[in-house]
N, C-alpha and C positions, 0 to 999 in steps of 0.2 A: 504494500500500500504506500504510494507515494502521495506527501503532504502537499496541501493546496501551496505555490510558492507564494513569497512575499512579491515577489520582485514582477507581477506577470505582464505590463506592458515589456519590460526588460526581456522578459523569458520570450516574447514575442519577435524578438527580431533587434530591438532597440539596442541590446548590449552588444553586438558584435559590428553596429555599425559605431561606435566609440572604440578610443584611439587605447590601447593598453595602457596607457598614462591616465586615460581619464576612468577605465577600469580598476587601474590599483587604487586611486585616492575614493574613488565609491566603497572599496572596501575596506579603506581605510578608515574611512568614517563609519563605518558601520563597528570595527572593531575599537574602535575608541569611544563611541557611546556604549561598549559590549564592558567595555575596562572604568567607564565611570561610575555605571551601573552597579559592578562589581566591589566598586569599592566606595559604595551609599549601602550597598547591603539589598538591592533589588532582584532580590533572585529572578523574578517574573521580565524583567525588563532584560535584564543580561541574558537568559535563554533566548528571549526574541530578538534581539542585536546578536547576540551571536550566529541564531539560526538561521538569518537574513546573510551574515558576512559569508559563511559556509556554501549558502547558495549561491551568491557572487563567487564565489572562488569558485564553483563548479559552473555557472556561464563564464568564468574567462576556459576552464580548462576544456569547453567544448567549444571555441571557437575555433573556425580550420586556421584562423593565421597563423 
């Protein structure tokens, strides 16, 4: 069972017409609200930032470029 993504105009097409630069800093922020969360103590907030960066990491690593 694969989970509904966060990311679905992205999952549609949108992420692979951005530049790998602009890829990494999307994930970048995703795991930096993932680390502030973390460290407020929002357990709820940090699985959802993280589960979102995850997912970005997995639309860069299916892009053919």
């Amino acid at each position: 069972m694969n989970p509904q993504p966060h990311h679905t105009s992205l999952a549609d097409g949108r992420w692979h017409a951005m530049t790998l630069a602009e890829q990494l800093a999307n994930i970048g922020s995703e795991v930096h609200r993932a680390r502030l969360a973390k460290e407020k103590g929002l357990e709820s907030r940090f699985n959802a930032a993280s589960d979102r960066a995850l997912e970005l990491f997995d639309l860069t690593l299916s892009d053919p470029r």
